[in-house]
C-alpha positions in Angstrom: -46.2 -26.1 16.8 -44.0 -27.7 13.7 -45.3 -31.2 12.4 -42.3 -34.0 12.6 -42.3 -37.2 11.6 -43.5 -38.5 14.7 -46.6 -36.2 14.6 -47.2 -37.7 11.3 -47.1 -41.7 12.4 -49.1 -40.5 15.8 -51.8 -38.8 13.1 -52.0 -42.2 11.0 -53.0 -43.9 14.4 -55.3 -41.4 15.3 -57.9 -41.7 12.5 -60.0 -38.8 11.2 -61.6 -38.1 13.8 -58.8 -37.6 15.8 -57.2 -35.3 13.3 -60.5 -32.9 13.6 -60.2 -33.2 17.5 -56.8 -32.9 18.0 -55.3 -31.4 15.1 -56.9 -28.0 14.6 -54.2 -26.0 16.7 -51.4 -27.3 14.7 -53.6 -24.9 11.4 -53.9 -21.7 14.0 -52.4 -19.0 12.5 -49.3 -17.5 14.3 -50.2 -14.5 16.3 -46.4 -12.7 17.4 -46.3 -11.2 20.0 -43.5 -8.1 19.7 -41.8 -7.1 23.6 -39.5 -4.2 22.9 -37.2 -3.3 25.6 -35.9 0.5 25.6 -34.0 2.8 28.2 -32.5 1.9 31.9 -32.9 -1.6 31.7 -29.9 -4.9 31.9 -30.6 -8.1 30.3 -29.2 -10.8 31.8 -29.5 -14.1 30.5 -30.0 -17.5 32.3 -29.3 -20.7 30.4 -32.6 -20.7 28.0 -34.8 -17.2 30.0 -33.5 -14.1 30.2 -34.5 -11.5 33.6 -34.7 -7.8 32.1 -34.2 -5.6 35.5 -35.4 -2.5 35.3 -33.3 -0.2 37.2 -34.0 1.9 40.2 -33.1 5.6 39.4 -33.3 6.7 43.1 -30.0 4.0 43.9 -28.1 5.1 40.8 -27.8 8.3 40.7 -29.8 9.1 37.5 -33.0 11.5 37.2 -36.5 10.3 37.3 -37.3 7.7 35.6 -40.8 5.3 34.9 -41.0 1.9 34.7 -44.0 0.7 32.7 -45.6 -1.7 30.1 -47.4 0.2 26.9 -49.9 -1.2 25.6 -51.8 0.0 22.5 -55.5 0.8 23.6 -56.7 -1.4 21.0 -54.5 -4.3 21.6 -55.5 -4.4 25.7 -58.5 -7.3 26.5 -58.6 -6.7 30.2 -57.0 -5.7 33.2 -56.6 -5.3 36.9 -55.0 -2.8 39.1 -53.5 0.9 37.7 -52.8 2.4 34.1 -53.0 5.3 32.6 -52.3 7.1 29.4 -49.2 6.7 27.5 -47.4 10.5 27.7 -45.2 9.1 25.0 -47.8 8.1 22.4 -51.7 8.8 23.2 -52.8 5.6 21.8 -51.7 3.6 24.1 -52.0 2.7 28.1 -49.3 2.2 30.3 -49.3 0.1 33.6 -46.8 0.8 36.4 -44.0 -2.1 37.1 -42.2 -0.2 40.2 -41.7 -2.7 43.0 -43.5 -5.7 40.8 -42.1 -8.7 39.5 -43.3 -9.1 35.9 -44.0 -13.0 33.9 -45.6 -13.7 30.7 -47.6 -16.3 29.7 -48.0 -16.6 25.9 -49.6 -19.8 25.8 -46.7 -21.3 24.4 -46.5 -24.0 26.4 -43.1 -26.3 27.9 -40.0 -25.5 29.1 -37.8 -22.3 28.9 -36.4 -22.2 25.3 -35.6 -18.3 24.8 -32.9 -18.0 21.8 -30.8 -14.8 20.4 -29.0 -13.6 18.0 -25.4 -12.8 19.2 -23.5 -12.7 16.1 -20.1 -10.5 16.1 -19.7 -7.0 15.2 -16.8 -4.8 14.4 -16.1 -1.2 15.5 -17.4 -0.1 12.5 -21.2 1.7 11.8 -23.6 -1.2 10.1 -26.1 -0.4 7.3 -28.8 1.8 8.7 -31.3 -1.1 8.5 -32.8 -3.0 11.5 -31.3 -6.5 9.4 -28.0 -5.3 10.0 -28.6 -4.7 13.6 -30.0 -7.5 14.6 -27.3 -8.8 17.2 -27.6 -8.2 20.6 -23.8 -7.2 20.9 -24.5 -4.0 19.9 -25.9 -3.4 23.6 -23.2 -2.3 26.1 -21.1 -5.5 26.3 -19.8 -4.9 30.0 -18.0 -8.0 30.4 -15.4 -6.8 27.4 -15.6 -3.2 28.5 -14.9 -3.5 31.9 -12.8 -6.7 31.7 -15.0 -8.7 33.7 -15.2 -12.5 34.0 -19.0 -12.1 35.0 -21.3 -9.9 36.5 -23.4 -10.0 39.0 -26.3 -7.6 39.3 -27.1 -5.8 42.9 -30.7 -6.3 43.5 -31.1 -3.8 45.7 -30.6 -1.1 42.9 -33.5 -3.1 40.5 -36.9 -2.0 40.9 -38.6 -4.7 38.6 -37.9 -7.8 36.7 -39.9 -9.0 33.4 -39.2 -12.8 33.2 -39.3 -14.3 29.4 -38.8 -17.8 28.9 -40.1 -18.0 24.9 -39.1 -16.0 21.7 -36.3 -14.6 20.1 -34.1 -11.7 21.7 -32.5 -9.3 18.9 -31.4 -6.2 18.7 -32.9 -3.3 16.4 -31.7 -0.3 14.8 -31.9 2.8 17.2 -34.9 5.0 16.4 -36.5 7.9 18.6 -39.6 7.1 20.3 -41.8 8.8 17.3 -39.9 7.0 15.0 -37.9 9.2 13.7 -34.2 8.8 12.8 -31.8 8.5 15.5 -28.3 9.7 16.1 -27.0 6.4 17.4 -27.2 4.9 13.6 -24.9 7.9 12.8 -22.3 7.3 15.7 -19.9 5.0 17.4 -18.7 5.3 20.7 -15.4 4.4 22.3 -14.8 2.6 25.9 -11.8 3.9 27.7 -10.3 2.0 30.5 -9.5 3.5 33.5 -6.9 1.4 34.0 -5.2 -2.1 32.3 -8.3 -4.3 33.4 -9.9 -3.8 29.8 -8.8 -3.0 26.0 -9.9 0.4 24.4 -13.3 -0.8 23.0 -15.2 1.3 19.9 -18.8 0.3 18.6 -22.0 1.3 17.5 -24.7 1.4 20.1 -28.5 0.3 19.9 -31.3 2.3 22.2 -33.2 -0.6 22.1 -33.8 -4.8 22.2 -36.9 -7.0 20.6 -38.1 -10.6 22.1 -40.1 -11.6 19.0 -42.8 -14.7 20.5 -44.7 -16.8 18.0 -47.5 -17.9 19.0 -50.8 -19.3 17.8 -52.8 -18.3 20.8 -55.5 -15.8 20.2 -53.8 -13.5 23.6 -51.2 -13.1 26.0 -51.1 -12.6 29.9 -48.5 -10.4 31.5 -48.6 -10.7 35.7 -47.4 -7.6 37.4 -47.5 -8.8 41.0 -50.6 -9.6 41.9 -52.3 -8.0 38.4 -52.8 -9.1 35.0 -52.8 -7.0 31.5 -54.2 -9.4 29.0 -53.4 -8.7 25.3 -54.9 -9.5 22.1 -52.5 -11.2 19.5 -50.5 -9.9 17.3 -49.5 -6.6 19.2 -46.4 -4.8 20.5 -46.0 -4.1 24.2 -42.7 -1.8 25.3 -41.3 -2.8 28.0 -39.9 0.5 29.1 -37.5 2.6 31.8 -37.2 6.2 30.5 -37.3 9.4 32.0 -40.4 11.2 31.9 -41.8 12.7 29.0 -40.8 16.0 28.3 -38.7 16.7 30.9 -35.3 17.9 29.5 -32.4 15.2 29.3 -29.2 17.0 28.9 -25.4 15.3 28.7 -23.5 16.2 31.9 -20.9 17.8 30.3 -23.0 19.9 27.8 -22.0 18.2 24.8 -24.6 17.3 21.7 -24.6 13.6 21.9 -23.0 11.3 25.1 -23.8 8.4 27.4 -23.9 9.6 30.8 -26.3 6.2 31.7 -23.5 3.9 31.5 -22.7 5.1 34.7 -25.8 3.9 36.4 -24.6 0.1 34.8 -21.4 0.4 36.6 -23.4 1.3 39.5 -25.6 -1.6 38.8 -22.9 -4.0 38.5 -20.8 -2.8 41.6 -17.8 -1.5 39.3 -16.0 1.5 40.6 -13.8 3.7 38.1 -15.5 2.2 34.9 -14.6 3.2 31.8 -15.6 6.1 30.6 -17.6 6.2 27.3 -17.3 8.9 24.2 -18.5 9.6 20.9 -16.3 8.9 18.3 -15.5 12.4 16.0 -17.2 14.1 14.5 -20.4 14.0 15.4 -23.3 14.3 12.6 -25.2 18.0 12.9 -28.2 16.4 14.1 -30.3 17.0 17.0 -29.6 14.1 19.8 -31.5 11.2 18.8 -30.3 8.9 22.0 -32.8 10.9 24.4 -30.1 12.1 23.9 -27.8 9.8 26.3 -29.8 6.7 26.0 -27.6 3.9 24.0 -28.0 0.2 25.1 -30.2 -1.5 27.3 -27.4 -3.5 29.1 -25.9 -6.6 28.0 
């Protein structure tokens, strides 16, 4: 917590004594705590918390897919209920979120107070640096591409929600899930309207969001349900819907790089005849790098 001016005249009152009691917390180191979102997942923001609902594959058409929090091995204090290991990176555990409603507390302490960064983007590609990807408009924007005043997500077609009230919500650069380079930092993809609801949209596309928590508490406590994962600060969880690993992820229509999932955010939203979505030409000769049709957590 930040000293003011009114922390200072309250320490004056308080003597030395009650600087060594009361005061120490204010010295604590910050320990972040790093949540990054990736694959079938919509954001939705409510005034200061935002709800990220995992999307059931099963009522959207898509193929398998597995909700769960990774944790690194090292980073995990205690638990309760089921995990197991992480097919995607073998340092880390995963815990299953299907069917469970997900909070965090960080030890932050007072009311909802979750900010962003929303700046505006062109249609252009940005600088293949995360500091240039930072705004969370690079997810799928489906007001503007379908034309919508708001949207309203069908609960019946979520099969989790992760509430966060604290932090800072940004965008990244897309990377694979090793790491390596990705072909979203290489494409831009256009939004086609079906009909005259919505303009012609083009952007770049990120595969995944960050909610960066500062905190000077020495762990963190995400509830799933009725279970708790606690974690030792700093870490990075992922909060993460992706198919399972290794099982082959083509595009529909055969093509090298596309986003067939925006489909199951039309489905999610209850919009019929959305637009549909393409890369813009040409295409960078470059193995997919968007698993391969994995662009935005929605927006």
């Amino acid at each position: 917590m930040a000293l003011d001016r009114r922390d200072f005249v309250r320490l004056g009152a308080m003597g030395t004594v009650g600087v060594a009691a009361a005061g120490c917390d204010w010295f604590a180191p910050v320990r972040p705590l790093r949540i990054v979102i990736r694959g079938l997942c919509f954001v939705e923001r409510h005034g200061t918390s935002i709800d990220v609902h995992l999307i059931d594959h099963t009522k959207v058409g898509m193929m398998v897919h597995e909700p769960v929090l990774s944790v690194k091995a090292s980073d995990k204090q205690s638990h309760t209920g089921p995990s197991s290991p992480d097919d995607w990176d073998p340092s880390r555990l995963v815990f299953p979120l299907a069917n469970k409603k997900v909070t965090l507390d960080a030890g932050v302490g007072g009311g909802p107070n979750l900010g962003e960064d929303d700046s505006a983007i062109n249609d252009q590609l940005p600088p293949d640096d995360d500091d240039h990807w930072k705004s969370i408009r690079f997810g799928a924007r489906l007001k503007e591409i379908c034309g919508l005043s708001t949207v309203t997500v069908d609960p019946n077609k979520v099969t989790s929600v992760a509430t966060l009230e604290h932090g800072h919500l940004r965008a990244l650069r897309p990377l694979q899930m090793d790491g390596s380079a990705s072909l979203g930092t290489k494409v831009r993809w256009q939004f086609t309207p079906s009909g005259a609801s919505a303009p012609t949209l083009t952007q770049a596309m990120t595969n995944s969001l960050l909610c960066k928590v500062d905190t000077k508490s020495a762990t963190a406590t995400f509830k799933i349900g009725s279970d708790t994962v606690v974690v030792k600060l700093p870490a990075e969880v992922w909060l993460r819907n992706l198919p399972v690993h290794g099982v082959p992820n083509t595009c529909s229509d055969g093509s090298s790089a596309c986003a067939d999932h925006i489909a199951a955010y039309y489905s999610l939203i209850g919009v019929t005849n959305g637009p549909t979505v393409k890369p813009v030409q040409p295409i960078p000769p470059m193995s997919p790098g968007i698993e391969p049709s994995y662009c935005p957590p929605g927006i």
